[in-house]
Biopython code that builds the backbone (N, CA, C, O; Angstrom):
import numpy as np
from Bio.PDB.StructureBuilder import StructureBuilder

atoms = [
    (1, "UNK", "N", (-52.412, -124.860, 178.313)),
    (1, "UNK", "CA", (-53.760, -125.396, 178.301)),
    (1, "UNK", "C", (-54.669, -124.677, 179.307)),
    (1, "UNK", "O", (-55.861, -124.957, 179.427)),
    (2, "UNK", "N", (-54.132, -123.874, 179.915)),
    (2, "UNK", "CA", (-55.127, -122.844, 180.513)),
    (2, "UNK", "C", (-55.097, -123.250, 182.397)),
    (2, "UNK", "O", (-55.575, -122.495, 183.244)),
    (3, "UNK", "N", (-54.582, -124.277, 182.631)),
    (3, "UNK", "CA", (-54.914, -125.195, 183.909)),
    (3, "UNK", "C", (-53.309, -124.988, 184.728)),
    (3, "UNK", "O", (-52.138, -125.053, 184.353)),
    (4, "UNK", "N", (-54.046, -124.695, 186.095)),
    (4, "UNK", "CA", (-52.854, -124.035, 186.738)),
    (4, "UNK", "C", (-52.212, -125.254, 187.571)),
    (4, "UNK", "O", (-52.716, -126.194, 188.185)),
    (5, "UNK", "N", (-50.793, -124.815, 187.320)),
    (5, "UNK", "CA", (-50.099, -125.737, 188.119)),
    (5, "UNK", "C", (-49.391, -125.227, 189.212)),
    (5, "UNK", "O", (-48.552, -124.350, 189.010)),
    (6, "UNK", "N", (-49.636, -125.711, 190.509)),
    (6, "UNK", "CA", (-49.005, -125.618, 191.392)),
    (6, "UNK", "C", (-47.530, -125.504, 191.595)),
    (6, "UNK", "O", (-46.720, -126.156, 190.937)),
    (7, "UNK", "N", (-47.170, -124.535, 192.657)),
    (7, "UNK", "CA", (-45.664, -123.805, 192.638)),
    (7, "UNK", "C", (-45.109, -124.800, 192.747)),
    (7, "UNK", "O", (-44.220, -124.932, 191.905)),
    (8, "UNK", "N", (-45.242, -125.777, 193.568)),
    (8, "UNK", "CA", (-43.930, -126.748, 193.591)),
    (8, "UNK", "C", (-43.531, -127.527, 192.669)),
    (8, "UNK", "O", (-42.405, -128.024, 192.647)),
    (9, "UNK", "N", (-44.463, -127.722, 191.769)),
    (9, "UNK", "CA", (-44.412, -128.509, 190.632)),
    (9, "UNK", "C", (-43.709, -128.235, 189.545)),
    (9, "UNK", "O", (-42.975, -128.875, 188.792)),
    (10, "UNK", "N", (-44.316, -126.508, 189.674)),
    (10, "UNK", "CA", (-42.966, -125.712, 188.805)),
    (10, "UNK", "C", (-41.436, -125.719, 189.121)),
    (10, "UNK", "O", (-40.374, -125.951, 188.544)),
    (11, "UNK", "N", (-41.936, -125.307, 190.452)),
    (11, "UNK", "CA", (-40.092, -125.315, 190.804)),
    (11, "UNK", "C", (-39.309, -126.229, 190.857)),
    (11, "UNK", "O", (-38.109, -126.027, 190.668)),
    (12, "UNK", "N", (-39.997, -127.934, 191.235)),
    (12, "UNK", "CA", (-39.062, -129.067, 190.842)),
    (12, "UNK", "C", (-39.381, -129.796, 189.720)),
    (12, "UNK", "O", (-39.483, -131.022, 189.701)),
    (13, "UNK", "N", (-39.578, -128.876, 188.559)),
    (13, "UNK", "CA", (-39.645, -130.166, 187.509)),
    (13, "UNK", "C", (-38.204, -129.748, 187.054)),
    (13, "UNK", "O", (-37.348, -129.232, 187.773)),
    (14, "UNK", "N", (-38.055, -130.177, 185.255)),
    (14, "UNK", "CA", (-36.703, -130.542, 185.053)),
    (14, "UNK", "C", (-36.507, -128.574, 184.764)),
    (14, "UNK", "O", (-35.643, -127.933, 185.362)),
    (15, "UNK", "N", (-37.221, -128.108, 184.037)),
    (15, "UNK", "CA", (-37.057, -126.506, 183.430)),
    (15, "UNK", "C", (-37.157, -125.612, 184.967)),
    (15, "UNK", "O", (-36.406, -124.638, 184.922)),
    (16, "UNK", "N", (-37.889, -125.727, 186.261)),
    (16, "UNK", "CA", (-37.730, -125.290, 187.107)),
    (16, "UNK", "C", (-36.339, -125.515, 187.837)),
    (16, "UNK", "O", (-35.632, -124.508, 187.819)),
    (17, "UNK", "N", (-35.996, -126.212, 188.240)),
    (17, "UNK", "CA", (-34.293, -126.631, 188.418)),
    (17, "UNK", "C", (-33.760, -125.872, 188.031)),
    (17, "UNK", "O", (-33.350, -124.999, 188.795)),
    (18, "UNK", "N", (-33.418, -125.792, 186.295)),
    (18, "UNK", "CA", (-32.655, -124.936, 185.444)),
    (18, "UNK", "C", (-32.780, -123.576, 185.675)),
    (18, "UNK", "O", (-31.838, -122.785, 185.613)),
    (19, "UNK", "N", (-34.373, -123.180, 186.044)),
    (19, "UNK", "CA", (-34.222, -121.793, 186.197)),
    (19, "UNK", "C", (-33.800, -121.548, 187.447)),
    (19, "UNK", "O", (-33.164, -120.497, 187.516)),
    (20, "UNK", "N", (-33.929, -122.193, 188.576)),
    (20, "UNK", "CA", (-32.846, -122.327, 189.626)),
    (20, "UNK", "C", (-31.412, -122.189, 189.714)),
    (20, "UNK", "O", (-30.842, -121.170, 190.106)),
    (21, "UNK", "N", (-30.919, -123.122, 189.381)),
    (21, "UNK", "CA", (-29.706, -122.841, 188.725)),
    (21, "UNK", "C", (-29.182, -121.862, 188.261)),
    (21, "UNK", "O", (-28.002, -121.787, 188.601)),
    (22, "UNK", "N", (-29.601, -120.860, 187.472)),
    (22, "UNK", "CA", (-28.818, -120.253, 186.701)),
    (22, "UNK", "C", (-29.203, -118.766, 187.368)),
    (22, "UNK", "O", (-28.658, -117.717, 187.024)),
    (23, "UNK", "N", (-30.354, -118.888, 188.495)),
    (23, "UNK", "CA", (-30.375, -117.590, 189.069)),
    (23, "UNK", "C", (-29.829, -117.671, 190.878)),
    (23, "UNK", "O", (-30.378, -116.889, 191.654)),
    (24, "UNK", "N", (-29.299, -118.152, 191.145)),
    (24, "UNK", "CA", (-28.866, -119.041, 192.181)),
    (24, "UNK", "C", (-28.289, -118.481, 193.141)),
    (24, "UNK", "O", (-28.421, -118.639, 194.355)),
    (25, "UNK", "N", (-27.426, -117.599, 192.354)),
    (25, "UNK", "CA", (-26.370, -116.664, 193.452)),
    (25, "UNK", "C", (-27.586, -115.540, 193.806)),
    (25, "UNK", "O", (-27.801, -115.368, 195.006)),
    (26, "UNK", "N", (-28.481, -114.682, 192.738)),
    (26, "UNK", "CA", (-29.428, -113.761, 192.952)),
    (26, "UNK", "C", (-30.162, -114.546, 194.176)),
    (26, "UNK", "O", (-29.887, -114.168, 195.315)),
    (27, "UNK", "N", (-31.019, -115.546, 194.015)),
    (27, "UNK", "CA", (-31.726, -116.020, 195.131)),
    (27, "UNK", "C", (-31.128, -116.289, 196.161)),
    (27, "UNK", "O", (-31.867, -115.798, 197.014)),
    (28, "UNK", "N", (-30.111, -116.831, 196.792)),
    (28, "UNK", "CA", (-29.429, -116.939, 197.565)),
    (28, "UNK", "C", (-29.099, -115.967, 198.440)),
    (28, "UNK", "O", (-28.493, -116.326, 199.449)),
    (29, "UNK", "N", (-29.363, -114.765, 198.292)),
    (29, "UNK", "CA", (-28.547, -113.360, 198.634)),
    (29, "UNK", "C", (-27.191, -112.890, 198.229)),
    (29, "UNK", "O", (-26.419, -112.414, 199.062)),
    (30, "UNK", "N", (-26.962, -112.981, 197.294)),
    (30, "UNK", "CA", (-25.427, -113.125, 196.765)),
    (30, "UNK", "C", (-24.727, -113.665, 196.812)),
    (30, "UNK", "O", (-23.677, -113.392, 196.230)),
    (31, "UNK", "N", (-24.945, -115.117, 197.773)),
    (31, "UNK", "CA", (-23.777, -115.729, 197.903)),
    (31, "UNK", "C", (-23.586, -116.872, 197.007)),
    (31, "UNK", "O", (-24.695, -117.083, 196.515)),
    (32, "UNK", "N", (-22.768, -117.691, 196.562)),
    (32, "UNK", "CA", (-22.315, -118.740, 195.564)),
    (32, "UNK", "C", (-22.926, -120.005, 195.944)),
    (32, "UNK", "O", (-22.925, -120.594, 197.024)),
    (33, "UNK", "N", (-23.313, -120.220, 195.112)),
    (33, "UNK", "CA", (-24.259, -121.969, 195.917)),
    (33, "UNK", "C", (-23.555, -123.169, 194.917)),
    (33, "UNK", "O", (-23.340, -122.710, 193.795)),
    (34, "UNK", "N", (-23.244, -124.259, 195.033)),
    (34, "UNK", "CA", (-23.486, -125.279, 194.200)),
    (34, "UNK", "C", (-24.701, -125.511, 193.437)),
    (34, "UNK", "O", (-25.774, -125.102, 193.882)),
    (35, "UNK", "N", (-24.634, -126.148, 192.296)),
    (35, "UNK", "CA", (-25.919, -126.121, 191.250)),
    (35, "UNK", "C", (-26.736, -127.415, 192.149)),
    (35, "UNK", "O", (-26.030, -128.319, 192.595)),
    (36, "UNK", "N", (-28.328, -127.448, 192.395)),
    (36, "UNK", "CA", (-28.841, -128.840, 192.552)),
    (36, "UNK", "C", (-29.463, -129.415, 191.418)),
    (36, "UNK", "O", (-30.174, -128.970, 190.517)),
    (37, "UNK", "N", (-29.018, -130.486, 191.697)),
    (37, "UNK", "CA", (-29.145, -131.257, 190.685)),
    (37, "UNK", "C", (-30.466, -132.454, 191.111)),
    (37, "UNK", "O", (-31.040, -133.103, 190.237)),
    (38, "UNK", "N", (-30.835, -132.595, 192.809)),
    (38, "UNK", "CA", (-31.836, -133.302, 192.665)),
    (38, "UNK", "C", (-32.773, -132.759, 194.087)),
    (38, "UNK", "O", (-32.222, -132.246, 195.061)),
    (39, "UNK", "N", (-34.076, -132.952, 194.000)),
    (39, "UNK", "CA", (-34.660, -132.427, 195.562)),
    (39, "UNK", "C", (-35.015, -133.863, 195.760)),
    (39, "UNK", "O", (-34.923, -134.848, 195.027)),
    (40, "UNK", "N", (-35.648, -133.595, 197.528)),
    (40, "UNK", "CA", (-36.553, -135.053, 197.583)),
    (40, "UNK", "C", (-37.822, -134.179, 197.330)),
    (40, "UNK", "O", (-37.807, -132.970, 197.097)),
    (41, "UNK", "N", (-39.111, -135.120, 197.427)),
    (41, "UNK", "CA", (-40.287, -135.213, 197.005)),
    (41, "UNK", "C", (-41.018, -135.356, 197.945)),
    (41, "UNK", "O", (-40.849, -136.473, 198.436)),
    (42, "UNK", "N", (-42.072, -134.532, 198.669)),
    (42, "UNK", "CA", (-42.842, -135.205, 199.502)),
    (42, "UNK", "C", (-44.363, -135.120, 198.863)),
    (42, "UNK", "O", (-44.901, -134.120, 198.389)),
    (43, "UNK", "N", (-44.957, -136.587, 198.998)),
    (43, "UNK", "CA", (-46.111, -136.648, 199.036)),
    (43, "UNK", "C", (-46.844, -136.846, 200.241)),
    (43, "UNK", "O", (-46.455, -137.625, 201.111)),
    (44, "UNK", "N", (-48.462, -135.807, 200.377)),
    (44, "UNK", "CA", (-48.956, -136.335, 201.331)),
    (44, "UNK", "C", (-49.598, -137.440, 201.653)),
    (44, "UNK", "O", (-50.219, -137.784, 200.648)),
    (45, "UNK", "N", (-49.765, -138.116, 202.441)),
    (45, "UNK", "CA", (-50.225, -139.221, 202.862)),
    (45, "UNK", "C", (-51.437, -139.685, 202.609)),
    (45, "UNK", "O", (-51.949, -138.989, 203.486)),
    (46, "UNK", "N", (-52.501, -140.362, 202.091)),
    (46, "UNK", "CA", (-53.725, -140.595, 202.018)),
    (46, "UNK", "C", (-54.181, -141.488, 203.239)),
    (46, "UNK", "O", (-55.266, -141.987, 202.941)),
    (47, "UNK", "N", (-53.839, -141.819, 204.290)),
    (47, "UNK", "CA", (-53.999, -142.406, 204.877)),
    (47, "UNK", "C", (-54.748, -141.936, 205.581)),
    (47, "UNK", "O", (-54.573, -140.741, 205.819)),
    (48, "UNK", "N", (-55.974, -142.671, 206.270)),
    (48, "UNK", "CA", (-56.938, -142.532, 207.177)),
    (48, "UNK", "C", (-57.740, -143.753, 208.144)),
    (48, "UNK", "O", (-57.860, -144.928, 207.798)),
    (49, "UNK", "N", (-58.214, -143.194, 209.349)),
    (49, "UNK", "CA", (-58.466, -144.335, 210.020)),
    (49, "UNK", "C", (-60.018, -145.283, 209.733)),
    (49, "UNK", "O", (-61.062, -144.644, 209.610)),
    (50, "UNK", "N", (-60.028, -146.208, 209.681)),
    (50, "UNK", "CA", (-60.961, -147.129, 209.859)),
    (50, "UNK", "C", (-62.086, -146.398, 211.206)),
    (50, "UNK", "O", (-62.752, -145.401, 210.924)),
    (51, "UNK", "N", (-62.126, -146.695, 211.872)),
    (51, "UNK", "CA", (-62.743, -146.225, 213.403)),
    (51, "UNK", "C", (-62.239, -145.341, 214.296)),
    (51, "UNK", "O", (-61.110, -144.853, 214.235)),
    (52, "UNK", "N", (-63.097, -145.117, 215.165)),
    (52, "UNK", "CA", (-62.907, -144.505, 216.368)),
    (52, "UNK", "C", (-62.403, -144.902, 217.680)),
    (52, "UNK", "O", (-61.552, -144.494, 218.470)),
    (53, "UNK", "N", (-63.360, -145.974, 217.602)),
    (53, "UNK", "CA", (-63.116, -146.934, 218.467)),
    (53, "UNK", "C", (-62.536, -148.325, 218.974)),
    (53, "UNK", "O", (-62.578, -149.003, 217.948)),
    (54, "UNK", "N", (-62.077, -149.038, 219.865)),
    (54, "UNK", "CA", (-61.503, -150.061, 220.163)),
    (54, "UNK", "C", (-60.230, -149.984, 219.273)),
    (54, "UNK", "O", (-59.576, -148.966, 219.045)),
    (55, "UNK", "N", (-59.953, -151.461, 218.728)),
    (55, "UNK", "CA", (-58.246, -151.642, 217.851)),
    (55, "UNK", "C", (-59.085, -150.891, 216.574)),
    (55, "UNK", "O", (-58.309, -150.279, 215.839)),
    (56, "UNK", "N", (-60.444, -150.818, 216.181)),
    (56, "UNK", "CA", (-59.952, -149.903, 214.498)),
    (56, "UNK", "C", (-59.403, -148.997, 215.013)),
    (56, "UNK", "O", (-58.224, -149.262, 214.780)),
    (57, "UNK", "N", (-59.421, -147.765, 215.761)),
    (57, "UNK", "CA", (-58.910, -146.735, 215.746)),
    (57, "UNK", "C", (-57.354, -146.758, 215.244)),
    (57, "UNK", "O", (-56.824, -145.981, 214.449)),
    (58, "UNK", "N", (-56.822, -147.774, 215.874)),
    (58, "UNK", "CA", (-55.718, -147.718, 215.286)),
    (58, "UNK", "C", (-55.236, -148.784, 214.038)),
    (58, "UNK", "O", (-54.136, -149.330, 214.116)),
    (59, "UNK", "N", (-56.136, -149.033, 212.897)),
    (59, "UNK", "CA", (-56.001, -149.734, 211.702)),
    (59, "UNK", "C", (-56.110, -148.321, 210.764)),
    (59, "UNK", "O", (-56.734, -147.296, 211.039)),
    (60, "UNK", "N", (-55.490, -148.544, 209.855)),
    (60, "UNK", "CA", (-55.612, -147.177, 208.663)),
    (60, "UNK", "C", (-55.600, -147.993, 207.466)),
    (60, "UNK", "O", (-55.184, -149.140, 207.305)),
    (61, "UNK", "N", (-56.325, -146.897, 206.374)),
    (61, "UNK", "CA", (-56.321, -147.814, 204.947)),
    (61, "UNK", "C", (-55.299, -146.391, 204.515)),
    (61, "UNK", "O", (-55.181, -145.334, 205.136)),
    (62, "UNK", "N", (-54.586, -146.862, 203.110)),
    (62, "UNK", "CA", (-54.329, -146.191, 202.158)),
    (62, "UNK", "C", (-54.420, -146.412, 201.244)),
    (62, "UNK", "O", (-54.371, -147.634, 201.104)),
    (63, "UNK", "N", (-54.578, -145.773, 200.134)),
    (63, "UNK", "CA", (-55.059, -145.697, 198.495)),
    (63, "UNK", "C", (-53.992, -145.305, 197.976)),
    (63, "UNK", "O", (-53.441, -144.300, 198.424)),
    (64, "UNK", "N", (-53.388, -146.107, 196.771)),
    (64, "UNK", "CA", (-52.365, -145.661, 195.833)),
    (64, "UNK", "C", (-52.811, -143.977, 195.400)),
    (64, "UNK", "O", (-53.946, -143.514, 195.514)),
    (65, "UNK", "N", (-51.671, -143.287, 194.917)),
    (65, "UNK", "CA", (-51.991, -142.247, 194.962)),
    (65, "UNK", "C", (-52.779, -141.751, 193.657)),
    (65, "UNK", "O", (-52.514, -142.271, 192.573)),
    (66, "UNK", "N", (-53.807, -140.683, 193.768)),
    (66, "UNK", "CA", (-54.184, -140.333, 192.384)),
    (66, "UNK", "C", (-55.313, -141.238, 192.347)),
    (66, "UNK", "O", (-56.030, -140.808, 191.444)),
    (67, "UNK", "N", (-55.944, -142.452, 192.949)),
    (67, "UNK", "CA", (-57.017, -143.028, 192.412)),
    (67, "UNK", "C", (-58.458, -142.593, 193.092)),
    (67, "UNK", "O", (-58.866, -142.300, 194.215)),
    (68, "UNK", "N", (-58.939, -142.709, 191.885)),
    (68, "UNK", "CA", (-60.360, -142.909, 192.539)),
    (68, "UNK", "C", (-61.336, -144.268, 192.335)),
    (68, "UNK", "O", (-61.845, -144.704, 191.302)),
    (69, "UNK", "N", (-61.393, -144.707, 193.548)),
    (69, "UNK", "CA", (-61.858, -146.663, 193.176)),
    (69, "UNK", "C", (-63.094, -146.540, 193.112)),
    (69, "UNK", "O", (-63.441, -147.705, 192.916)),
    (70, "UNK", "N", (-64.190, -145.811, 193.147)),
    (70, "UNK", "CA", (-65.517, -145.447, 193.022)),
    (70, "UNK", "C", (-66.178, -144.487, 192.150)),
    (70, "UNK", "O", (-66.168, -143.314, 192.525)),
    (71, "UNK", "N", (-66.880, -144.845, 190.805)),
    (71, "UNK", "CA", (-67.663, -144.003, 189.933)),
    (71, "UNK", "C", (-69.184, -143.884, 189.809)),
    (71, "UNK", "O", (-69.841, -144.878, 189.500)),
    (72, "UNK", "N", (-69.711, -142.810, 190.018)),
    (72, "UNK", "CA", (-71.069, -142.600, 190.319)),
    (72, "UNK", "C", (-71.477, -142.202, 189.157)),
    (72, "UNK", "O", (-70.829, -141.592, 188.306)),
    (73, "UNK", "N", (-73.180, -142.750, 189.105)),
    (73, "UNK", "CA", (-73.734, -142.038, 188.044)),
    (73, "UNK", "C", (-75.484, -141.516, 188.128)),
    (73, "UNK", "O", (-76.511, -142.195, 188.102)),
    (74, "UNK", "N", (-75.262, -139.939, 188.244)),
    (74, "UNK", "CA", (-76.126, -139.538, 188.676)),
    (74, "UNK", "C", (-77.545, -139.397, 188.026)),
    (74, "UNK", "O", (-77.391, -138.611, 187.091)),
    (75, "UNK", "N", (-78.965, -139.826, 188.090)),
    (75, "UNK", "CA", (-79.796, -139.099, 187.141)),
    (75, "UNK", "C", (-80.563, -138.148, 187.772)),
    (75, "UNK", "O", (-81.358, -138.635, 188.575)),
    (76, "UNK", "N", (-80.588, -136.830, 187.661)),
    (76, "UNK", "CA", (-81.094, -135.786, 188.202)),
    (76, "UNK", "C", (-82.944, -136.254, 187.354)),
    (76, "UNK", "O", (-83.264, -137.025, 186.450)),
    (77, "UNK", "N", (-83.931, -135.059, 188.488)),
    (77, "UNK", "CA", (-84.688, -134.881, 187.759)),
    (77, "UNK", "C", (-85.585, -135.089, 186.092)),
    (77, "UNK", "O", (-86.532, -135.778, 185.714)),
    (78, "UNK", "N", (-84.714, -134.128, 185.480)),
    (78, "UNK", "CA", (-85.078, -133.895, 184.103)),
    (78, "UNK", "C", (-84.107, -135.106, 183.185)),
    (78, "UNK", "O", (-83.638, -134.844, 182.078)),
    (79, "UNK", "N", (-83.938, -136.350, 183.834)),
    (79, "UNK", "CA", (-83.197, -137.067, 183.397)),
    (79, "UNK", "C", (-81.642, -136.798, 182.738)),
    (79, "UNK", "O", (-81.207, -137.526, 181.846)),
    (80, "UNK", "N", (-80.905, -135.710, 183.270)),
    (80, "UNK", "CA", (-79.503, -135.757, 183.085)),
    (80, "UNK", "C", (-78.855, -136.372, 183.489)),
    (80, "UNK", "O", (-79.035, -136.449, 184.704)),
    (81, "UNK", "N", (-77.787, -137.171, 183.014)),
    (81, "UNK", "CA", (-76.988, -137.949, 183.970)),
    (81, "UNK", "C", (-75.580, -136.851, 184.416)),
    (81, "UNK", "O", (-74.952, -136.137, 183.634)),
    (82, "UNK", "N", (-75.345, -137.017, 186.012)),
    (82, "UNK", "CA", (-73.852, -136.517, 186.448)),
    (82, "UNK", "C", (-73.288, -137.660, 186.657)),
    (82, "UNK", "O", (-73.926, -138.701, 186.816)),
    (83, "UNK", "N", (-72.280, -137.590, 186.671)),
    (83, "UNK", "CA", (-71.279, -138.135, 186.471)),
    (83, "UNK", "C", (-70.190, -137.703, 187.776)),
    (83, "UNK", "O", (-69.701, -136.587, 187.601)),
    (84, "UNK", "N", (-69.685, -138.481, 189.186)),
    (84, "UNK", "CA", (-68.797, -138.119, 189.707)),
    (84, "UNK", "C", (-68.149, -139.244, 190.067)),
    (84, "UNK", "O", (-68.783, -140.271, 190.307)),
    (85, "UNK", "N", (-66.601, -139.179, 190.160)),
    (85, "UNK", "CA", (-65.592, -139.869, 191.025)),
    (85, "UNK", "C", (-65.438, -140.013, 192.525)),
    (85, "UNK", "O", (-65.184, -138.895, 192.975)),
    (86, "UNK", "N", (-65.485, -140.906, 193.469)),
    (86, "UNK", "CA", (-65.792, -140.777, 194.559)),
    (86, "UNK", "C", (-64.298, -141.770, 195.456)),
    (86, "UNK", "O", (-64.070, -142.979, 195.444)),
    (87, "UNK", "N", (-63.565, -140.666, 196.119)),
    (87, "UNK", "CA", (-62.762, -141.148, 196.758)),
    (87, "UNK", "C", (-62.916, -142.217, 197.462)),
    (87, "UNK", "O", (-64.092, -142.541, 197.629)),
    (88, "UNK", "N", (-61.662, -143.272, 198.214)),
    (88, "UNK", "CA", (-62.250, -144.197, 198.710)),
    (88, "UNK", "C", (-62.539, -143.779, 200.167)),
    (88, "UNK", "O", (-63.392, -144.126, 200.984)),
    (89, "UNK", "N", (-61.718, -143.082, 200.183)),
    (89, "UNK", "CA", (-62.201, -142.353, 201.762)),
    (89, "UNK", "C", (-63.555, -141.990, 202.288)),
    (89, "UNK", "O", (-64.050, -142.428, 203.326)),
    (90, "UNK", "N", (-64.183, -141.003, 201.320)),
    (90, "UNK", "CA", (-65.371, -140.897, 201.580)),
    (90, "UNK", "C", (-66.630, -141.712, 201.134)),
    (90, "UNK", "O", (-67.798, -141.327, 201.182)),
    (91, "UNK", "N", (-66.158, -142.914, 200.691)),
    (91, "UNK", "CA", (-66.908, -144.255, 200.838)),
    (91, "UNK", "C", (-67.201, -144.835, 202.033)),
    (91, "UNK", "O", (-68.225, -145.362, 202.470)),
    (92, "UNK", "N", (-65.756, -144.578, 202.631)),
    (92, "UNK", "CA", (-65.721, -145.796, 203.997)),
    (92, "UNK", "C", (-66.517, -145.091, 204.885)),
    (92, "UNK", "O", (-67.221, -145.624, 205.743)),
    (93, "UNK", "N", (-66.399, -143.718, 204.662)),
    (93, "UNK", "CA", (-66.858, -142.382, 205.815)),
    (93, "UNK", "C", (-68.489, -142.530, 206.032)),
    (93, "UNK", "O", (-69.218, -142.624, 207.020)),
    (94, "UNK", "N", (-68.675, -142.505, 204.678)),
    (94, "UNK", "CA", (-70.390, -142.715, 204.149)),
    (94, "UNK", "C", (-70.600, -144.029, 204.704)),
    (94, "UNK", "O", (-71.547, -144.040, 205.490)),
    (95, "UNK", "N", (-70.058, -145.080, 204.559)),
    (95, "UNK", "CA", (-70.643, -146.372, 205.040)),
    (95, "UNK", "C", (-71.045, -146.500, 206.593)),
    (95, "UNK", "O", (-71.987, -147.170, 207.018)),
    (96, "UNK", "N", (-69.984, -145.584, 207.504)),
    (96, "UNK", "CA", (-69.773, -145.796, 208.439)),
    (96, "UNK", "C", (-71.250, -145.119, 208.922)),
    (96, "UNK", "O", (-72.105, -145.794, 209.495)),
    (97, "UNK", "N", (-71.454, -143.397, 208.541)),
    (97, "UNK", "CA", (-72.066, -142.879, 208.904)),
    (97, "UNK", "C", (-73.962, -143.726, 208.456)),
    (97, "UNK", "O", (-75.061, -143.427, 208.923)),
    (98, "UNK", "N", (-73.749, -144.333, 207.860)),
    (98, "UNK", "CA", (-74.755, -145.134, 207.809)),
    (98, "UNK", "C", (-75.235, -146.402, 208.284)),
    (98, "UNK", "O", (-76.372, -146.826, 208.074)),
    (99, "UNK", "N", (-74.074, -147.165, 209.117)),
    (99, "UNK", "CA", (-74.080, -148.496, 210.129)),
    (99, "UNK", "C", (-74.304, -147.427, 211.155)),
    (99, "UNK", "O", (-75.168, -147.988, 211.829)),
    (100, "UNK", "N", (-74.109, -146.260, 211.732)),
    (100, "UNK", "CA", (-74.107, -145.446, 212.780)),
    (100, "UNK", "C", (-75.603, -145.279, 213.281)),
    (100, "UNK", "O", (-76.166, -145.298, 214.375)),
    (101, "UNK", "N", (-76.126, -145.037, 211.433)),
    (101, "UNK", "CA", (-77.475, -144.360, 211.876)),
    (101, "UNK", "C", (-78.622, -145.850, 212.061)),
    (101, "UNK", "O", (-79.819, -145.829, 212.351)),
    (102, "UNK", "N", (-77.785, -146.982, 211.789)),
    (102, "UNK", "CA", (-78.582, -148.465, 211.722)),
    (102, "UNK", "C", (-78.822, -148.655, 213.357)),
    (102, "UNK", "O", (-79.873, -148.961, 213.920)),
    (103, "UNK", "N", (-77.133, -148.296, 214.119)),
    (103, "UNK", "CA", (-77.625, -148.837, 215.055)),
    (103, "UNK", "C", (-77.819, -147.276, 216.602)),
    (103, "UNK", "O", (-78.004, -147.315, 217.818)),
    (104, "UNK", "N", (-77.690, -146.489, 215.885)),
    (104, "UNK", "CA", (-78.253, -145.196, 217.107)),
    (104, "UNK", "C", (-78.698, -144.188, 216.312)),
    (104, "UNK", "O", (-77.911, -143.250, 216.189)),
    (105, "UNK", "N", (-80.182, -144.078, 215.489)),
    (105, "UNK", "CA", (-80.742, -143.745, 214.514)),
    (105, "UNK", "C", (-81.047, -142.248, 214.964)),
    (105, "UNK", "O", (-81.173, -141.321, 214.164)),
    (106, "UNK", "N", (-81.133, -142.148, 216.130)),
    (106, "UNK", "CA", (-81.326, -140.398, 216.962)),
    (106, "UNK", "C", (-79.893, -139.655, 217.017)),
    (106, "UNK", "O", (-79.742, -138.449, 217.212)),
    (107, "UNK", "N", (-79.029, -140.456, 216.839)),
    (107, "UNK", "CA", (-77.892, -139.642, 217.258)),
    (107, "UNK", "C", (-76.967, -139.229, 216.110)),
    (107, "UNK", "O", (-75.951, -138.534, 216.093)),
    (108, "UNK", "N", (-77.732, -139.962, 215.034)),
    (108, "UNK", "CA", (-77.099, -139.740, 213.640)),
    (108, "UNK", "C", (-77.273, -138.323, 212.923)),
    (108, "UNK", "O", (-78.240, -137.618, 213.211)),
    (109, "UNK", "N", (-76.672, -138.065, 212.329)),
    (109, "UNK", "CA", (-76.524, -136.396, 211.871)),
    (109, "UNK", "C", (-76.708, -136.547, 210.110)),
    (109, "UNK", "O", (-77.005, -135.542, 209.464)),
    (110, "UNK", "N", (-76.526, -137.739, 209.499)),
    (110, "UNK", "CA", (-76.683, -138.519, 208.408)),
    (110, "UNK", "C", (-78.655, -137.623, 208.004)),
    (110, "UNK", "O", (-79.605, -137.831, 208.760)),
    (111, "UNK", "N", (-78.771, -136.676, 206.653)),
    (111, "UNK", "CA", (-80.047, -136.512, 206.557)),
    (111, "UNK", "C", (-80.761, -137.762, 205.792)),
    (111, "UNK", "O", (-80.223, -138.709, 205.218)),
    (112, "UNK", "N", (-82.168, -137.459, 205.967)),
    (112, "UNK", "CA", (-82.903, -138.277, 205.229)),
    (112, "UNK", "C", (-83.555, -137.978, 204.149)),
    (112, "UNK", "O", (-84.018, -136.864, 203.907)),
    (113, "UNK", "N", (-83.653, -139.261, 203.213)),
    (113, "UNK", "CA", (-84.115, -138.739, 201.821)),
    (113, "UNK", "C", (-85.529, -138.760, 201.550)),
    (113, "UNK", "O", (-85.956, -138.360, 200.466)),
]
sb = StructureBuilder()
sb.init_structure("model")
sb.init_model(0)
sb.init_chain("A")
sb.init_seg("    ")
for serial, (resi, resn, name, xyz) in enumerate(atoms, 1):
    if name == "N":
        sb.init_residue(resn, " ", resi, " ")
    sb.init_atom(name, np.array(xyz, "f"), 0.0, 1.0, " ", f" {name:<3s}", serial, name[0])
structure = sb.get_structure()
């Protein structure tokens, strides 16, 4: 379908394995390996902090993986609509940076519309 998939994805799905396998001793440097039969998996973490300051700093949210809990809908100008998905992360980020500019309106870096 034209859409690239990332190396690791190749190398641990079920046909990456296999081609593992069967070239095993070559990759290895010649030496004899047992076949694997399973890897672990790491996913990265979505986790991020609430605040900076006081106990948020140390509260974190996480988002099941893969979602996006926020859909935008844009109308430009000439009346097109865009259309974007908006992480939840950079919801909370945006909210924040906007209670920021409520209550220290000079020190905010947030532009204006």
């Amino acid at each position: 379908n034209g859409k690239k998939i990332p190396a690791n994805e190749v190398a641990f799905s079920e046909n990456g394995l296999d081609e593992l396998n069967k070239n095993i001793t070559a990759l290895n440097n010649g030496k004899k390996h047992q076949p694997i039969k399973k890897v672990r998996v790491f996913e990265e973490s979505g986790r991020f902090s609430l605040g900076d300051t006081g106990n948020k700093k140390d509260k974190f949210v996480e988002t099941a993986s893969g979602t996006n809990l926020f859909f935008a809908i844009y109308k430009d100008n000439n009346g097109k609509r865009n259309y974007k998905t908006i992480p939840l992360n950079e919801i909370i980020e945006s909210q924040k940076l906007g209670a920021f500019e409520k209550l220290k309106p000079n020190e905010c870096s947030v532009p204006k519309n």
